[in-house]
C-alpha positions in Angstrom: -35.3 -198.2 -61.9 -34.4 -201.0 -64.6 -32.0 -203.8 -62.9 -30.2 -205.5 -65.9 -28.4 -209.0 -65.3 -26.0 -210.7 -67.6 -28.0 -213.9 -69.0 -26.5 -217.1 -69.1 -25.2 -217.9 -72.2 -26.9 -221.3 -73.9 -24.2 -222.3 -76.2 -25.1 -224.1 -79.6 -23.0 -224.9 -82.1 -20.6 -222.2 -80.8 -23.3 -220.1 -80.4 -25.8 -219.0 -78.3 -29.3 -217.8 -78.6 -31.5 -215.2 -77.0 -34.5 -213.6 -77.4 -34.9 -210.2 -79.9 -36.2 -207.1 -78.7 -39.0 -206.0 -79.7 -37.7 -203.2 -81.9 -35.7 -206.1 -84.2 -38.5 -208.2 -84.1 -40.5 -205.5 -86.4 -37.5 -205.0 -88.7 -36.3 -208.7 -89.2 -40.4 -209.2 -90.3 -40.1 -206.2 -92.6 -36.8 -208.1 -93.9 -38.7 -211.2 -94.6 -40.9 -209.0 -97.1 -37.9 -207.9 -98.7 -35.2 -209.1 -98.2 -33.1 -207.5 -100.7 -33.8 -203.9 -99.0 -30.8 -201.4 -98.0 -33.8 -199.2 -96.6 -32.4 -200.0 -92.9 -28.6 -199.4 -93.9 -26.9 -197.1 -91.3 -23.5 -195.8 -92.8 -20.2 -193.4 -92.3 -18.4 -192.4 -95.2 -14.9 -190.5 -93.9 -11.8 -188.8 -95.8 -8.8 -190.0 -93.9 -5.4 -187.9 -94.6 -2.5 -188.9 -93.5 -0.7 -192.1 -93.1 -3.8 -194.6 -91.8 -2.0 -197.8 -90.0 -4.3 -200.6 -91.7 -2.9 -203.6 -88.9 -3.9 -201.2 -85.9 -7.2 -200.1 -88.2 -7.8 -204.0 -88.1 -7.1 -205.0 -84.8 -8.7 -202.1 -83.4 -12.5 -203.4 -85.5 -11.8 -206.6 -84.4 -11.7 -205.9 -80.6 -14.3 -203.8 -80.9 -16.5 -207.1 -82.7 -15.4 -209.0 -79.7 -16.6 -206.6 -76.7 -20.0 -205.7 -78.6 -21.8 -209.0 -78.8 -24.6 -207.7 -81.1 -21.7 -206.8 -84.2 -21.5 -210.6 -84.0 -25.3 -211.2 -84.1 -27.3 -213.0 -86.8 -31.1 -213.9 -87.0 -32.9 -217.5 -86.8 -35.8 -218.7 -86.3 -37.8 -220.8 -83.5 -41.1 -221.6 -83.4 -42.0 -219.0 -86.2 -40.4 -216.2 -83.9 -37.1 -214.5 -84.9 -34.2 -215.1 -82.4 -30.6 -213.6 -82.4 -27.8 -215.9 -82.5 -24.6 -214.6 -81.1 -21.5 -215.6 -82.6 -18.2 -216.5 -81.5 -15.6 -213.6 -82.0 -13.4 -214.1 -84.9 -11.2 -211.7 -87.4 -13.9 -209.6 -89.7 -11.1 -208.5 -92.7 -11.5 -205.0 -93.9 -11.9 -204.9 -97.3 -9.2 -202.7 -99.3 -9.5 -201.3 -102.7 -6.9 -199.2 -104.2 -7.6 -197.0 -106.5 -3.9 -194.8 -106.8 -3.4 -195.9 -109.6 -5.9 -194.2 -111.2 -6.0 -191.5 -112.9 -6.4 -188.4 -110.6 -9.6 -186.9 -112.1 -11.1 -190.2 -112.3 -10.3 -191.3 -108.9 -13.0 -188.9 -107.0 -15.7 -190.7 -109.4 -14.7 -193.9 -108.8 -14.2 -193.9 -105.4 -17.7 -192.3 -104.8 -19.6 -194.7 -107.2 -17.7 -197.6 -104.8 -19.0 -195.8 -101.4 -22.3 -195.8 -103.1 -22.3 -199.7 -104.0 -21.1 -200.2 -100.2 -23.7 -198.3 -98.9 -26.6 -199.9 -101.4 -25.9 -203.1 -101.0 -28.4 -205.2 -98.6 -27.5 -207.3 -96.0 -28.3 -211.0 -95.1 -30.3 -211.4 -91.6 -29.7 -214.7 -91.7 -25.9 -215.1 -92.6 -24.4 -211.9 -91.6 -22.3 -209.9 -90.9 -24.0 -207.4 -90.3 -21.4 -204.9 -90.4 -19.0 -204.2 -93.0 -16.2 -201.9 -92.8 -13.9 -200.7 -96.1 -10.8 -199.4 -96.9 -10.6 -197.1 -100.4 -6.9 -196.1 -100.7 -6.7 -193.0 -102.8 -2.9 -192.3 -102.7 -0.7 -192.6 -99.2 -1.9 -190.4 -97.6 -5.5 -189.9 -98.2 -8.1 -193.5 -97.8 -12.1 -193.2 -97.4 -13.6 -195.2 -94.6 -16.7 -197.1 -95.0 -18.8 -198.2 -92.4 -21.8 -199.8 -92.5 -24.5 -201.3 -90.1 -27.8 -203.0 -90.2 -30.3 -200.9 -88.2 -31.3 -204.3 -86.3 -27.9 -204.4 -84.5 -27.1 -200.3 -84.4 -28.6 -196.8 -83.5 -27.7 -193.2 -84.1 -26.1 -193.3 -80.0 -24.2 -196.6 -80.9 -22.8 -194.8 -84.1 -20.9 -192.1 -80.9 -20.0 -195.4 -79.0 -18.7 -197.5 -82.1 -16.6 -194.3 -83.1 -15.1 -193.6 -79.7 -14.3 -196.4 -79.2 -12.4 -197.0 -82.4 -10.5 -193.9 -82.1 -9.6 -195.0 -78.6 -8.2 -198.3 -79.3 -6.5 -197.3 -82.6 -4.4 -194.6 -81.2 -3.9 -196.8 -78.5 -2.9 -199.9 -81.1 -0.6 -197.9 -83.0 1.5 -196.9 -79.7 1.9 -200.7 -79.5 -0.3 -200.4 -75.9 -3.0 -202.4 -75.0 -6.6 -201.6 -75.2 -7.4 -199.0 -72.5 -11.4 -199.3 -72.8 -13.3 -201.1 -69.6 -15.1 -204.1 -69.9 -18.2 -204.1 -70.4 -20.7 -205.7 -67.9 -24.0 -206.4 -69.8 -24.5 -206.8 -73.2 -28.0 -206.0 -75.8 -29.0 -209.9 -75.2 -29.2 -208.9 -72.1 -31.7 -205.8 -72.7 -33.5 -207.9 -74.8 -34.1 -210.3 -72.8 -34.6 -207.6 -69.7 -37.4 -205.8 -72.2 -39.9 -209.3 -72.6 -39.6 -209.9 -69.2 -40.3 -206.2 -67.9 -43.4 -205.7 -70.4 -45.8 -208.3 -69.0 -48.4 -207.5 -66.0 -48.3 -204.4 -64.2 -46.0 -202.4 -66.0 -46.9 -203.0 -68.9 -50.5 -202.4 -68.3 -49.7 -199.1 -66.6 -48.1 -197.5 -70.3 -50.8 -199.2 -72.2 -53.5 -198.1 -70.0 -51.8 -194.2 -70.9 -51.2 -195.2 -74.6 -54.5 -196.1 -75.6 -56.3 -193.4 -73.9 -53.7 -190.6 -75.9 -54.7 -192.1 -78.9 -58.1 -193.1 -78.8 -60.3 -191.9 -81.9 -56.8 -190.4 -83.8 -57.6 -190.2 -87.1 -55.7 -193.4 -89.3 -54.1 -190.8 -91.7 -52.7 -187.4 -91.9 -54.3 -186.0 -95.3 -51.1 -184.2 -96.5 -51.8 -182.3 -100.0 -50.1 -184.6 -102.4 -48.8 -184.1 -106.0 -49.6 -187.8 -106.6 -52.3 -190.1 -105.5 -50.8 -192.7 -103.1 -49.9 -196.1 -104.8 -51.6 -199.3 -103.3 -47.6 -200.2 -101.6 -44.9 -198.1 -100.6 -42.3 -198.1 -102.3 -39.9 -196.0 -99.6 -38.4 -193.8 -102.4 -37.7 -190.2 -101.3 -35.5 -187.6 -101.9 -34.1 -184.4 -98.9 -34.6 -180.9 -99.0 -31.7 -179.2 -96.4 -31.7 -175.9 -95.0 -30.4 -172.8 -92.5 -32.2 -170.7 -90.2 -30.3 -167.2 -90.4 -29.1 -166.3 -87.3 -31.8 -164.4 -86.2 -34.4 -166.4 -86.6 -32.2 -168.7 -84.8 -32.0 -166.2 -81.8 -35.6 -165.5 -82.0 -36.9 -168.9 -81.4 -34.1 -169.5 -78.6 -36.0 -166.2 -77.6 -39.3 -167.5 -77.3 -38.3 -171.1 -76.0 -36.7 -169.2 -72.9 -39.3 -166.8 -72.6 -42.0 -169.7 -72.1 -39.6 -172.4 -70.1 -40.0 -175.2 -73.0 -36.8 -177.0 -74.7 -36.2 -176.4 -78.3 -37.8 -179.7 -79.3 -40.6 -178.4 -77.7 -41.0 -175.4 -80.0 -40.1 -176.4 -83.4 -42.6 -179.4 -83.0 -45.6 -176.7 -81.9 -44.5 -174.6 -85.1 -44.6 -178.3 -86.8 -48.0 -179.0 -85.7 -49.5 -174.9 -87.0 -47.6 -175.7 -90.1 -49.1 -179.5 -90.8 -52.4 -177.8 -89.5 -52.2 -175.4 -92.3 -51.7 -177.6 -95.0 -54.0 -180.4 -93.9 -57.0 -178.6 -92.6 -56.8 -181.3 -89.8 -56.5 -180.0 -86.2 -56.2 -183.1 -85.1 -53.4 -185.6 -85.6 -50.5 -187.6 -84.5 -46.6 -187.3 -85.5 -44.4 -189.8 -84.1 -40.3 -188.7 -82.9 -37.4 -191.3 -82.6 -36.2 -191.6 -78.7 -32.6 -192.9 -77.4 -34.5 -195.5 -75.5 -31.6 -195.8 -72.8 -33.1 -194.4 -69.9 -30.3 -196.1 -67.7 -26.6 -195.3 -67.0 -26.0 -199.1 -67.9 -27.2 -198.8 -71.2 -25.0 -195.9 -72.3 -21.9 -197.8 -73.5 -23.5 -200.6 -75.4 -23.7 -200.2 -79.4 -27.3 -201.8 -80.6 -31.5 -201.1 -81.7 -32.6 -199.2 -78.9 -34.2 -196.3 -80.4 -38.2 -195.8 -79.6 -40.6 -193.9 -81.0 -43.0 -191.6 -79.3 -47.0 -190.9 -80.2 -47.4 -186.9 -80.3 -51.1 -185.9 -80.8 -51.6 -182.7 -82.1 -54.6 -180.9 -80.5 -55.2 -177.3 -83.0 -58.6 -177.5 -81.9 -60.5 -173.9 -80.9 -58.1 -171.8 -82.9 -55.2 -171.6 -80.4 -52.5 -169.1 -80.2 -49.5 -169.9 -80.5 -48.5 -170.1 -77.1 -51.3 -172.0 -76.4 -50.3 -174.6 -79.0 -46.7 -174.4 -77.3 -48.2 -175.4 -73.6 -49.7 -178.1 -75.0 -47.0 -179.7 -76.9 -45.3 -179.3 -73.6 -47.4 -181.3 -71.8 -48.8 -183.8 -74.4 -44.5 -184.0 -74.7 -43.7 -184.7 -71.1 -46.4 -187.0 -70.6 -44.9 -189.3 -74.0 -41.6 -188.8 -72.4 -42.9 -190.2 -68.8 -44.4 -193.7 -70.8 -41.4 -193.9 -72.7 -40.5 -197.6 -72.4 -43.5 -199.2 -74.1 -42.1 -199.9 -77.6 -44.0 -199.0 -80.4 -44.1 -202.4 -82.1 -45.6 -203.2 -78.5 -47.9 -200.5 -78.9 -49.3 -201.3 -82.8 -49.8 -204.6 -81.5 -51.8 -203.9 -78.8 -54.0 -201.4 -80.8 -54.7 -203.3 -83.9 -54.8 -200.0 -86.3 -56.5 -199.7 -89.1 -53.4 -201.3 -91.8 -51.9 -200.5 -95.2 -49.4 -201.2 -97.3 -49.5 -198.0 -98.6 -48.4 -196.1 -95.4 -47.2 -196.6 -92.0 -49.6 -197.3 -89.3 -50.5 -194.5 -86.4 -48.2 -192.0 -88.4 -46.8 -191.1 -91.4 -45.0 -187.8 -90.3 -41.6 -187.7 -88.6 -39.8 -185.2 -86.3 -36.2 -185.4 -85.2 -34.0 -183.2 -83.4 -30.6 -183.8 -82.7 -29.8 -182.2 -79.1 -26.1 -181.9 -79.6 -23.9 -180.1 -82.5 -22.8 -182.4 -85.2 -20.1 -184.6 -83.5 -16.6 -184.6 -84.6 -15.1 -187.9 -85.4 -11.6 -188.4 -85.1 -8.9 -191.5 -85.4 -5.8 -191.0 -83.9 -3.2 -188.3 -85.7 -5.2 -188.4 -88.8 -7.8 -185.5 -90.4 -11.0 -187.0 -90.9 -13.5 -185.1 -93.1 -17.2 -186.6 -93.6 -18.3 -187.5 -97.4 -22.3 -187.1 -97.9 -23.5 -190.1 -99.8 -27.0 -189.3 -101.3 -29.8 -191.8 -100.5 -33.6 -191.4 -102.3 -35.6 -193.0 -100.1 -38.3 -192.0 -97.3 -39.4 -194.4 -94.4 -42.4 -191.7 -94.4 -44.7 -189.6 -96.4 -42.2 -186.3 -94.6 -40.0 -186.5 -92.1 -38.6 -183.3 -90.5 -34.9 -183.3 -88.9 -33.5 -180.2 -86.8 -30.2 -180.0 -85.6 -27.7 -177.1 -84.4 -24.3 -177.1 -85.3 -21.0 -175.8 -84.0 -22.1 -172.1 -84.1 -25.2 -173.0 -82.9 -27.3 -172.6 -85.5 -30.3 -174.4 -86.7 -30.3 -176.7 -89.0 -32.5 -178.7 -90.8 -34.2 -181.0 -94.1 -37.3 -182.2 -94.8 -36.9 -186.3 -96.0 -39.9 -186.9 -98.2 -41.7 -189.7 -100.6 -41.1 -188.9 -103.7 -43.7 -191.7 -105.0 -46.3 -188.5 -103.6 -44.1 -185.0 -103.9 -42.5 -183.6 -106.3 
């Protein structure tokens, strides 16, 4: 079991330094190849109706920027090696815009091309913040909230933490009571700095050891049938195709999960692996799946970057039934799952793959799924309803993401590069 320790704090200029994690690392030197990329921009975009208190709004981002160092991060350099710089809590204003005055069938327009801007616009490593939170009044009762976060600092679990927490202290703010929410007692630096000091010697020769046996001799590329030949660099531009499962297809794969003891993960990725099989003629392959990354209790309430990502070689070798594909995504799965804390930028280091800018490196396929139903957000009395703000681009040549909602059923959409589909 992981034993985290709050660091000392070397202050320097009113702030202090500490290492990165590994994960930031690899995105702050994909920021220094361009920098003027929104392609790592986490974002919420929320209808609020009702009558929104903007001073407890305020005070209730603010504490939250003072409890979560890593909201109050920035990114330096020493020795030629990236380095966060924590810095000193201070009032972040939300920015307001009002567009009531407007006229009412221009004001949906308007307000979306703003979110859109928000949204699009990149954010400085070096400066920060790398956070902004907005305020578009509609009328007075009805405001759009946008957040926004640089991946470097923020994860899909820190989006639950940041939002409970917010609800929390602004119905708590707006009573006039103080905040109700526990210190905290570690913060990310502390990870960080936890994570280079784990992954040296033993342990980290025990996941590499596993690592580089799973993926000896994996072919460099998945050979998916493209529309268009694949230009020299990416260029991450993608579009998203969504869809439902009816309900009883829904209930037939619950079915057959049950039937053979495997999660739901387990299946769709087998039925992944016969589909990318198909298509490819390859039956051999590797698809990589984000990972929470906190695998201790500690971690849990801290917002910041620690997603993973997971190696999953597909073996469709001997023409397999489909059971027999299932068993062993089940334990090619569990195994992943058991050398878990070796991050991949740890792990593409170590192997030295074959490298081009014109797609990512042990993988270029994607599979997500989202164990619990789309959340709910709330803040205080008011009714919050989400507002989809379209993005084209792709991190991959296809990403698949599964998800079951309130009813339970499934969910999905493929993210693709458009610079290769149609």
């Amino acid at each position: 079991m992981a034993t985290f320790e709050a660091q000392a704090r070397s202050i320097k200029e009113d702030a202090f330094r500490c290492p990165t994690s590994f994960a930031q690392e690899r995105l702050w030197f994909l920021d220094q190849f361009e920098p003027e990329s929104a392609l790592y921009n986490l974002f919420s975009v929320v209808r609020l109706k009702g009558a929104l208190s903007l001073e407890a709004l305020q005070q209730s981002f603010d504490t939250i920027l003072a409890r979560h160092e890593v909201l109050r991060t920035v990114f330096g350099t020493e020795h030629d090696r990236p380095v966060q710089i924590v810095l000193p809590p201070r009032t972040q204003p939300i920015t307001v815009t009002a567009l009531s005055a407007w006229p009412p069938e221009e004001r949906e327009t308007e307000m979306m091309r703003l979110a859109k801007e928000y949204v699009e616009t990149p954010f400085d490593l070096t400066h920060g913040p790398l956070i902004r939170m907005s305020v578009i009044k509609m009328s007075e009762d009805e405001q759009v909230l946008v957040t926004i976060f640089h991946h470097i600092i923020f994860d899909g679990w820190s989006a639950h933490v940041f939002f409970t927490e917010l609800d929390t202290l602004y119905t708590a703010f707006k009573k006039g009571q103080p905040s109700p929410l526990p210190a905290l007692t570690i913060q990310y630096a502390d990870y960080a700095s936890w994570q280079k000091n784990w992954l040296q010697g033993e342990a980290l020769e025990e996941d590499l050891t596993f690592w580089k046996a799973q993926l000896a001799g994996a072919p460099a590329l998945l050979e998916l049938p493209t529309d268009r030949p694949r230009p020299p660099t990416q260029s991450f531009q993608g579009a998203r195709l969504h869809f439902t499962l009816t309900r009883e297809l829904t209930e037939a794969i619950e079915q057959l999960r049950r039937k053979n003891s495997v999660t739901m993960f387990m299946t769709i990725v087998a039925a992944f692996e016969v589909f990318l099989g198909r298509y490819t003629g390859q039956q051999d392959f590797v698809i990589g799946t984000p990972i929470a990354g906190r695998t201790e209790a500690e971690l849990e309430p801290l917002i910041g970057f620690f997603t993973n990502t997971l190696m999953l070689r597909a073996n469709l070798a001997n023409d397999p039934t489909f059971i027999e594909v299932l068993r062993r995504v089940r334990d090619n799965a569990l195994n992943a799952f058991a050398h878990q804390d070796l991050p991949f930028e740890k792990l593409v280091e170590e192997l030295q793959p074959e490298r081009s800018l014109s797609y990512n490196p042990l993988f270029q396929v994607l599979f997500a799924f989202q164990n619990l139903a789309e959340e709910q957000l709330a803040l205080g009395d008011l009714v919050l309803s989400e507002i989809k703000v379209a993005r084209f681009n792709a991190k991959f040549d296809l990403s698949l993401y599964f998800w079951s909602d309130e009813d339970g059923m499934l969910k999905g959409s493929f993210e693709y590069n458009s610079d290769i589909f149609d």
